[in-house]
C-alpha positions in Angstrom: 63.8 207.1 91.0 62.0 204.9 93.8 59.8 206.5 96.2 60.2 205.5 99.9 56.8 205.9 101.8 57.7 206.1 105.6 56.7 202.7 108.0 53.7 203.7 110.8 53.3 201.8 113.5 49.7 201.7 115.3 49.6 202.2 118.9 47.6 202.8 121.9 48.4 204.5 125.2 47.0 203.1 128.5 46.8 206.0 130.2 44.1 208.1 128.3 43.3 205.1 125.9 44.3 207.5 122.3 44.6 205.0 119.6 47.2 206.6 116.8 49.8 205.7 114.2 53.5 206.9 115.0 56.3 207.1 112.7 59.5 205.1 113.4 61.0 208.4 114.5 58.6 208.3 117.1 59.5 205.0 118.4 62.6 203.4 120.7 63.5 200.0 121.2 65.0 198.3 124.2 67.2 194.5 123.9 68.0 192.9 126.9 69.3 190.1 128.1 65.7 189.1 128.8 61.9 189.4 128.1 61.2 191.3 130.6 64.0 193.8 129.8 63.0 193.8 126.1 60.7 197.3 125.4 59.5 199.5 123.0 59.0 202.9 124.2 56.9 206.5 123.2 55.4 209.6 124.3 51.5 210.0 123.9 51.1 212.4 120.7 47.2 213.1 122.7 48.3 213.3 126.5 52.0 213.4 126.3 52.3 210.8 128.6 56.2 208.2 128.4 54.7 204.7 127.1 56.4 201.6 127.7 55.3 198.5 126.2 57.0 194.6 126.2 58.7 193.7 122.9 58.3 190.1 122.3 60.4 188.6 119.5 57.8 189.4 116.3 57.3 193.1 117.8 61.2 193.2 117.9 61.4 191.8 114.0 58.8 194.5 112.9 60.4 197.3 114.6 63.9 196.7 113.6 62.8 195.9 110.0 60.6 199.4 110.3 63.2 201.8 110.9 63.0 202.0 114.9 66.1 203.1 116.7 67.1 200.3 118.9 69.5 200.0 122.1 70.8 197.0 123.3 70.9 196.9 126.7 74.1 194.9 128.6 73.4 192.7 131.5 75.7 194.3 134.8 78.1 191.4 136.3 
């Protein structure tokens, strides 16, 4: 039987400048229709603060392949 060791993911929060590793659980992940409404997206495990970070199209491969819950965002007409 194969053992299946959880991804982390290293991170950093801007606000009180923690540097930490979070498990895909930990993460979300934004699509939209463009870069600038492509995002990851987590809380601060050291000052609880909401994190928002651009996802350009490698951090969007890694997360997806890692596990991370994604959302795909629709443009409105």
């Amino acid at each position: 039987m194969r053992r299946v060791v959880p991804v982390m993911f290293r991170a950093g929060c801007p606000d009180c400048r923690g540097s930490f590793e979070l498990a895909a659980g930990a993460l979300r992940l934004a699509i939209g229709a463009t870069s600038r409404t492509t995002f990851y997206s987590f809380t601060c495990p050291d000052c609880d603060t909401l994190v928002r970070k651009p996802a350009g199209e490698r951090i969007v491969e890694l997360l997806t392949g890692g596990g991370v819950r994604t959302l795909r965002l629709h443009p409105t007409v």
